[in-house]
C-alpha positions as CSV (number, residue, x, y, z in Angstrom):
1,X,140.9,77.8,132.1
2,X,138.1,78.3,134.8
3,X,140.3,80.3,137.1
4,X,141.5,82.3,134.2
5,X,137.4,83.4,133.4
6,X,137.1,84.1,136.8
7,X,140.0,86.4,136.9
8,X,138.4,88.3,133.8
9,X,135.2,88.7,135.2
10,X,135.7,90.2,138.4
11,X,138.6,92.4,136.5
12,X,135.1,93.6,134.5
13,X,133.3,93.9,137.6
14,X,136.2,95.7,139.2
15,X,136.6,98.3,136.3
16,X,132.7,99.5,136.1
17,X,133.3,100.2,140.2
18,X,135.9,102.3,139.3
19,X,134.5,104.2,137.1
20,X,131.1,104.3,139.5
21,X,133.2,105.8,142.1
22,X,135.1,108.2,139.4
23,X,131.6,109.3,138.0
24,X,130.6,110.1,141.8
25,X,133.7,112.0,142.5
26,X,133.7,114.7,139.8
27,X,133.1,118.0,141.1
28,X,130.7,120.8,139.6
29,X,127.2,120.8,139.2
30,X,126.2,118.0,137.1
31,X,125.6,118.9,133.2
32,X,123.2,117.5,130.7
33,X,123.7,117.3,127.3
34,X,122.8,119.7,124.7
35,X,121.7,119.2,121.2
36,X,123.1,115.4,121.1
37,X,120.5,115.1,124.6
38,X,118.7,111.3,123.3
39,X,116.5,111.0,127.0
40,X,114.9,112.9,129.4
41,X,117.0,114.9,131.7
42,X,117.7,113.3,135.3
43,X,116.6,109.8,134.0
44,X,118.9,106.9,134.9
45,X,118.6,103.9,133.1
46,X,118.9,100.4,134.3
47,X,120.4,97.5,131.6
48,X,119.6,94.0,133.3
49,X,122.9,92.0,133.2
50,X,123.1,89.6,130.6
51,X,125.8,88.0,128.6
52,X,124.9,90.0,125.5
53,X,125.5,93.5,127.0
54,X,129.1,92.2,128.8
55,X,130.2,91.2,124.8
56,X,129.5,94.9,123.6
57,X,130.5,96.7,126.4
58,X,133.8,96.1,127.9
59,X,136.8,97.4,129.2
60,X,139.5,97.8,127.0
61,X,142.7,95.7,127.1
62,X,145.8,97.6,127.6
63,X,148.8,96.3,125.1
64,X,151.4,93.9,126.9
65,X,154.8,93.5,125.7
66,X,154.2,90.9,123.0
67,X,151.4,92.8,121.3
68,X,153.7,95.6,121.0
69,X,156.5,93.6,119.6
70,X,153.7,91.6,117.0
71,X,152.3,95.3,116.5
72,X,156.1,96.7,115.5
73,X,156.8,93.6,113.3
74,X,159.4,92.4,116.3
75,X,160.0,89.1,117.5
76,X,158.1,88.0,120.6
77,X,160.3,88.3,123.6
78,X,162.3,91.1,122.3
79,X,162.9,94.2,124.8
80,X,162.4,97.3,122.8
81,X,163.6,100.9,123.7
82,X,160.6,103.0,123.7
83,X,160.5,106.3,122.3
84,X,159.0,109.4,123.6
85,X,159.5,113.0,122.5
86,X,162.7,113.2,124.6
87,X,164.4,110.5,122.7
88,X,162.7,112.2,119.3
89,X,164.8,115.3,119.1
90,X,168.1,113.8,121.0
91,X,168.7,112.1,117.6
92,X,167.6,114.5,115.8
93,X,169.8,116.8,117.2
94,X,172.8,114.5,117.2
95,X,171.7,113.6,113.6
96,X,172.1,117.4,112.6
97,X,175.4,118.0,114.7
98,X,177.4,115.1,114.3
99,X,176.7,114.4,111.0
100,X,175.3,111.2,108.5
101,X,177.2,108.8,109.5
102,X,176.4,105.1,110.2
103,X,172.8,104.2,110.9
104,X,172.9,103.0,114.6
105,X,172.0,99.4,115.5
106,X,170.4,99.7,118.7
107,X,169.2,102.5,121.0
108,X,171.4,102.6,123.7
109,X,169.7,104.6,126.3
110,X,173.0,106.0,128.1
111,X,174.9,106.4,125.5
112,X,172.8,108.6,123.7
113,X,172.7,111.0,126.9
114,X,176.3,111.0,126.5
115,X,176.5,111.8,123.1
116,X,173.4,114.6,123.7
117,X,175.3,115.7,126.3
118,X,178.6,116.3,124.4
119,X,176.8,118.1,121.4
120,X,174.9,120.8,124.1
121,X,171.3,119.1,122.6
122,X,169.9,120.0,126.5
123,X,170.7,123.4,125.3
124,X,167.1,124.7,124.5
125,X,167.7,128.2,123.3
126,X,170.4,126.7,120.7
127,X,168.0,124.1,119.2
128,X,165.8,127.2,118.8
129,X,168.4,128.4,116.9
130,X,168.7,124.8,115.0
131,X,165.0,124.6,114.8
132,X,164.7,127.5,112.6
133,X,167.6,127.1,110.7
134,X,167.1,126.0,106.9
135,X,170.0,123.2,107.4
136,X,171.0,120.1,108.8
137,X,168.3,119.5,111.5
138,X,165.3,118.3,110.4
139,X,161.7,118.1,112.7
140,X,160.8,114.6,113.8
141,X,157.2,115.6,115.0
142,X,155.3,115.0,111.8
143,X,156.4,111.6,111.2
144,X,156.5,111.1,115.4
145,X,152.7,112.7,115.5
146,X,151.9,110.2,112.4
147,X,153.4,107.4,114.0
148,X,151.2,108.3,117.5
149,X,147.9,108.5,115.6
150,X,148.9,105.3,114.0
151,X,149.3,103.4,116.9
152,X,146.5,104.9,118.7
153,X,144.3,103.6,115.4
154,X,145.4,100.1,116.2
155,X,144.6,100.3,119.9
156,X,140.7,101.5,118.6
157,X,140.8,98.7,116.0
158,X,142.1,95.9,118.4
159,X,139.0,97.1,120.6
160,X,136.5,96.9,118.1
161,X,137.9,93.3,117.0
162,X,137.4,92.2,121.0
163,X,133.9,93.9,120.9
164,X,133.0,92.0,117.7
165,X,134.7,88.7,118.5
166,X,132.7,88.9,122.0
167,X,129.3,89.4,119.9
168,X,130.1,86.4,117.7
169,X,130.8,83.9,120.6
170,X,127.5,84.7,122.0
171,X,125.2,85.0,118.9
172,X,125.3,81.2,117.9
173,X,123.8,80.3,121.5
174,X,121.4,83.2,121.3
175,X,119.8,82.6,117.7
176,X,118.5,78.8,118.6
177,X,116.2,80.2,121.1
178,X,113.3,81.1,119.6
179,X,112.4,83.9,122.2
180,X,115.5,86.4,121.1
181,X,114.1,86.7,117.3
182,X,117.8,86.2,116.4
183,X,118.3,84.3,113.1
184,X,121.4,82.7,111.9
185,X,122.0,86.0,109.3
186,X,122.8,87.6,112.5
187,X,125.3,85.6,113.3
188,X,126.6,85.8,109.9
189,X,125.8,89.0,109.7
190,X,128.7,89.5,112.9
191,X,131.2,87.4,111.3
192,X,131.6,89.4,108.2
193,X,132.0,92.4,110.3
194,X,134.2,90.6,112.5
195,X,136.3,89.7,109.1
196,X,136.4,93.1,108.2
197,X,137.3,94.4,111.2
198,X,140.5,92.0,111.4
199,X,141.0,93.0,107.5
200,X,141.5,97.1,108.8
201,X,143.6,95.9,111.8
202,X,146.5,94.3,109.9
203,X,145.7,96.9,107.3
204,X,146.8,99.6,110.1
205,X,149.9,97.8,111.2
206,X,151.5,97.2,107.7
207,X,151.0,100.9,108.0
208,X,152.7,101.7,111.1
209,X,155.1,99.4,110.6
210,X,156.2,101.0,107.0
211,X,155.9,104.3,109.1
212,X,158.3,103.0,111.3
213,X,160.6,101.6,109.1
214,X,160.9,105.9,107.9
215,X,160.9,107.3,110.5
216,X,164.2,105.2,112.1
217,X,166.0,106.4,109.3
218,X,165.3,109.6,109.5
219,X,166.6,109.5,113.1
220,X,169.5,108.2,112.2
221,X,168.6,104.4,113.4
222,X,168.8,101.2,111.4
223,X,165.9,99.6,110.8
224,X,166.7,96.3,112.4
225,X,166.5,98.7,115.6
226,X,164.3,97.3,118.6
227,X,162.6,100.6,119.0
228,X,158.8,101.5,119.3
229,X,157.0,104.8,120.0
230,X,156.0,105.5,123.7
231,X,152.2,105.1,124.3
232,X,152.4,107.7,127.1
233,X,152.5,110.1,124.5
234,X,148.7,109.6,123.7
235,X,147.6,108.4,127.3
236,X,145.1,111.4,127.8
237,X,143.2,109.5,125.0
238,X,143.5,106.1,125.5
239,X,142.5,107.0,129.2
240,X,139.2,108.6,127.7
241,X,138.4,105.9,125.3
242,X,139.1,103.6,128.1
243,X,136.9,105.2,130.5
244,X,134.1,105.8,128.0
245,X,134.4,101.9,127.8
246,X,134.0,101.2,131.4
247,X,130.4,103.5,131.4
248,X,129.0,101.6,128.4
249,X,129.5,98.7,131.4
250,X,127.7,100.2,134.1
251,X,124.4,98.7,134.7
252,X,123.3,102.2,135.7
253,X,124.7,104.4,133.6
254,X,124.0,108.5,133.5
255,X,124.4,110.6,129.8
256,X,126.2,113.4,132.7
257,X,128.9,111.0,133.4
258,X,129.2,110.1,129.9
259,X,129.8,114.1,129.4
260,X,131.6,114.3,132.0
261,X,133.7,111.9,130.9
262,X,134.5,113.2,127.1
263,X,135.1,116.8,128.3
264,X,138.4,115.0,129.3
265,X,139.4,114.4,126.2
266,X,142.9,116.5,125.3
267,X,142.5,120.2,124.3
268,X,143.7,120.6,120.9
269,X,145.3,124.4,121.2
270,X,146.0,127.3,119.9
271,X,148.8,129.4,118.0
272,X,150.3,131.8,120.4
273,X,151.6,134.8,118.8
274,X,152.8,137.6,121.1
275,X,151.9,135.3,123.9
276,X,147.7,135.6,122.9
277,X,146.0,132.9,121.2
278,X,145.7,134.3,117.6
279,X,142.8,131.0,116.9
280,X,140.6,132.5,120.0
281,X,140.5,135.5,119.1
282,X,139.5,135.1,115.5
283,X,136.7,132.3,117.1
284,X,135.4,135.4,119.2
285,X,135.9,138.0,116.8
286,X,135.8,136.7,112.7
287,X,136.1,140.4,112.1
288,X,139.7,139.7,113.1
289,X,140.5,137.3,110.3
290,X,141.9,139.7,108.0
291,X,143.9,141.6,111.0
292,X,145.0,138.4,112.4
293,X,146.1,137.3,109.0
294,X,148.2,139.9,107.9
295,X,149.9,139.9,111.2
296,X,150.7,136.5,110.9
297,X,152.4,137.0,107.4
298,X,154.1,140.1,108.6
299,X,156.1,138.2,112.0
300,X,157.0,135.7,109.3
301,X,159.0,137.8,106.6
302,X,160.2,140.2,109.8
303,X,161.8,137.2,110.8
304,X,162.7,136.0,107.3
305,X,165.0,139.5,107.0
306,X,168.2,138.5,108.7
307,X,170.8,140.2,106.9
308,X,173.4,137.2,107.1
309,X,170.6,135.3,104.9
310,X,169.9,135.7,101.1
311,X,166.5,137.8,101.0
312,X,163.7,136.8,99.3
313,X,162.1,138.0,96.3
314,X,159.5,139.3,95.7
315,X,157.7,136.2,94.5
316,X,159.2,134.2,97.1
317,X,157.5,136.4,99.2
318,X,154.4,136.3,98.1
319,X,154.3,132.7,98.2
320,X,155.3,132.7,102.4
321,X,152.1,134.9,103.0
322,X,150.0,132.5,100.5
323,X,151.2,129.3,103.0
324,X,150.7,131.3,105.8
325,X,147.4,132.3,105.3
326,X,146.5,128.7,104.4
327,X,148.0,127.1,107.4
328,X,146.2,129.1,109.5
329,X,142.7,129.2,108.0
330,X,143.6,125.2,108.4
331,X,144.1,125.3,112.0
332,X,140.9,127.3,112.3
333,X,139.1,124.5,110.7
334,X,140.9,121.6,112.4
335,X,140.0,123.6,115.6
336,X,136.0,123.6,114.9
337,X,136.1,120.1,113.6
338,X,137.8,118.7,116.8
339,X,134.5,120.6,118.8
340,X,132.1,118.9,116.1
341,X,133.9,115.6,116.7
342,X,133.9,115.6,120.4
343,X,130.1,116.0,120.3
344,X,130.0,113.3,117.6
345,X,131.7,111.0,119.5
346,X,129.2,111.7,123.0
347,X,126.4,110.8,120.3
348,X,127.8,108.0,118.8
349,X,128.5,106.3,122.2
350,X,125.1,107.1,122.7
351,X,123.8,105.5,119.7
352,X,125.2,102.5,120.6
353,X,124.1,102.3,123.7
354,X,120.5,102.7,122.6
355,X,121.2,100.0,119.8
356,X,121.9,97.4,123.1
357,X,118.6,98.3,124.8
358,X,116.4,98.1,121.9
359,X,118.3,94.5,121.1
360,X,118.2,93.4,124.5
361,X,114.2,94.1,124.6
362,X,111.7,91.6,123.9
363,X,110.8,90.8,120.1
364,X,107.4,91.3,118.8
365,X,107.9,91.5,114.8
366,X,110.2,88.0,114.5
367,X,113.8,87.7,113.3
368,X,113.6,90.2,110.8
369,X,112.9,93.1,113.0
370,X,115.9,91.8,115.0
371,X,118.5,91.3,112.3
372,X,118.0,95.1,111.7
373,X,118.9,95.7,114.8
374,X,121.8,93.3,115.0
375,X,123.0,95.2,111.5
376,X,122.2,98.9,113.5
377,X,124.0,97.8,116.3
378,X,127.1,96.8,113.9
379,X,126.8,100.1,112.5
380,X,127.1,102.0,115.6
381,X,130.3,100.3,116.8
382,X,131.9,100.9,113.5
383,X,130.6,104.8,113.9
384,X,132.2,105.0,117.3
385,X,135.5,103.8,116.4
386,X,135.0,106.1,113.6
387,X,134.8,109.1,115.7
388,X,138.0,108.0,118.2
389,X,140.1,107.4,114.7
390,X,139.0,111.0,113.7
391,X,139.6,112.8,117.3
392,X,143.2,111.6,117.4
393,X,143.7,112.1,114.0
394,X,142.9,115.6,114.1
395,X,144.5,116.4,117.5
396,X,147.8,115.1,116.0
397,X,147.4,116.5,112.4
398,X,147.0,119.8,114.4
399,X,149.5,119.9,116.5
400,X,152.6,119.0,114.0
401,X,151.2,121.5,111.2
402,X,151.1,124.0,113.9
403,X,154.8,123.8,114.5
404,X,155.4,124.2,111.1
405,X,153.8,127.0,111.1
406,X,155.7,128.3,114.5
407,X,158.9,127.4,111.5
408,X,157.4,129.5,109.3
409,X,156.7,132.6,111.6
410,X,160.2,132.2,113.2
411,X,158.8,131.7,116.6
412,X,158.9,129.1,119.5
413,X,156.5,130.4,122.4
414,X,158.4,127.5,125.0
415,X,160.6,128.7,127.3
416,X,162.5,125.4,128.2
417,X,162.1,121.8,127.0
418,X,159.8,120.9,129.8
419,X,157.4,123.1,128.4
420,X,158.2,121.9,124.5
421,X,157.7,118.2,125.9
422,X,154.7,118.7,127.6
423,X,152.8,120.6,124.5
424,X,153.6,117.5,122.5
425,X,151.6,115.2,125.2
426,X,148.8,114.2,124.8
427,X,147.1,114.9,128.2
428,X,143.4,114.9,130.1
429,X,142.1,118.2,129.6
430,X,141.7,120.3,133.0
431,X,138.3,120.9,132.3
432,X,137.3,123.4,135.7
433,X,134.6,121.0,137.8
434,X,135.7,117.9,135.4
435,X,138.0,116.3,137.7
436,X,138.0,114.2,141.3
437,X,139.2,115.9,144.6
């Protein structure tokens, strides 16, 4: 048990010198905050190392093989296929080409390359073809993007739980001396949260796991299957999140690294039409709303006039533009949100952080000014969470109704399924002077 509390400490200790050296490595001139700015540029502050600050702030734990089993609903010990984009529209593909037959019982990685193999599904310019067609194949990406948010939601959850659960085994200790104005409705005070917070987390994963169930069937897969979604499909944000946690630990710790840090977070996008980026332009311009608009609705019934298809009438038509023009004002506004939450997020991280120092400094109003803290400091941990739900969420939301649209217009702007694959990852922005030599 000793050795095993060793082992986690200096893994802490080890994490916050990675990120020390990451935070000294980034390249650029150093930049401060704008409107979310809660200190004086150019001032580093110092927390003092104390047993309260390691509970709140701490690295998060990545997900072994039994928490993704107990996550899935799968026995412990089981050896689940994961399931990446690659694996997504293989049996799709096969589902559309060979037909509804039996649901399969397992995932059997070689087999399926066979079978993908056999029907041409490496052929990209045919599932083009498929992709637009109003038959057999159907998308997996909004139930696969749904499924990805889900299980990033956990991840955040989980973390808050530890975060909590770290607060609660230190608070009992804490409120019996006198000296740290803490009263025993703090500690009760973390326990409900901590009870809530447990409450959401099985909450998400009935969720994920009724997602699951879905979206095996819709592949074609029987829902006895050993299969999970692959995390690397959301790594650019877990390796934020994950990062943002290892500053919070830093006993010196800079609001430019923090920013630094988020700027990393994965670009949401744009719709490229003609190969320009129609959301851009319209950001730049809003003159361009109408224009960009009716071009929109245009490429879409252009594309809709094949003469080996039934036309469409004229309400029919009328009722394309109306979606089109909805989508895209939609995308607009996912695309602004995703700025506001970014810089939500910095100032929520922030928050909390300045919720620690004021609980960490010395009482001089008694318990109650302290419990107010305690409850702030709750508050702040639930708002940050918040904030990593909604960036994911929106990132995800975005980029499956966007390929709907791309449905809708009757384009694809990917040349191969390397490039299809890689627009589907979530990745680390390339920010220009955000990343190390």
């Amino acid at each position: 048990m000793g050795g095993a509390r060793v082992r986690m400490t200096f893994a802490g200790f080890a994490a916050c010198l990675t990120l020390i050296g990451l935070a000294k490595s980034f390249g650029g001139p150093r930049q401060e905050p704008g409107p979310v700015d809660l200190g004086k540029a150019g001032v580093v502050r110092v927390r003092a190392t104390t047993n309260l600050a390691q509970a709140v702030a701490i690295p998060r734990k990545a997900a072994s093989l039994d928490d993704e089993n107990e996550i899935a609903g799968l026995a412990r010990g089981s050896t689940p296929e994961l399931v990446g984009w690659q694996e997504a529209y293989k049996l799709a593909v096969i589902r559309a080409r060979a037909g509804r037959g039996p649901l399969l019982q397992s995932l059997d990685p070689a087999a399926l390359s066979r079978q993908a193999e056999r029907l041409g599904a490496a052929d990209f310019a045919r599932f083009r073809d498929d992709f637009f067609a109003r038959g057999a194949f159907r998308d997996p990406a909004k139930e696969m993007f749904a499924l990805l948010y889900r299980l990033q939601q956990i991840d955040n959850a989980r973390h808050r739980l530890a975060v909590l659960e770290g607060l609660k085994a230190r608070f009992p200790e804490r409120s019996q001396d006198q000296s740290s104005g803490l009263s025993r409705l703090d500690v009760d005070t973390l326990f409900a949260a901590a009870v809530k917070a447990g409450e959401a987390l099985n909450h998400q994963k009935r969720q994920f796991r009724d997602a699951l169930d879905a979206f095996k069937v819709a592949l074609g897969v029987s829902m006895q299957a050993a299969i999970i979604p692959d995390r690397k499909e959301m790594a650019g944000f877990h390796d934020v999140f994950d990062s943002v946690a290892r500053w919070e630990c830093l006993p010196e710790r800079h609001p430019g690294q923090l920013l630094q840090v988020i700027t990393l977070l994965p670009e949401l996008g744009d719709v490229i039409l003609d190969g320009q980026p129609l959301l851009s332009a319209i950001q730049v311009n809003p003159d361009r709303w109408e224009s960009s608009l009716l071009k929109a609705a245009r490429l879409a019934l252009e594309n809709r006039s094949d003469p080996a298809r039934k036309p469409l009438d004229e309400d029919a038509r009328v009722q394309l533009e109306l979606q089109i023009r909805r989508t895209v004002r939609h995308l607009f506004e996912m695309r602004l949100a995703y700025e506001d939450a970014k810089r939500g997020y910095e100032y929520a991280v922030r928050m909390k952080d300045q919720a620690l120092e004021r609980l960490h400094a010395p009482s001089a109003n008694g318990p109650q000014t302290r419990s107010s803290m305690v409850e702030q400091l709750v508050a702040q941990i639930a708002s940050l969470m918040a904030f990593e739900d909604r960036l994911a969420e929106l990132w995800t939301t975005f980029r499956a109704e966007r390929l709907t649209l791309y449905r809708e217009l009757g384009v694809l702007p990917y040349s191969n399924w390397k490039a299809f694959y890689a627009d589907l990852t979530a990745q680390q922005s390339d920010a220009e002077g955000m990343r190390s030599n």
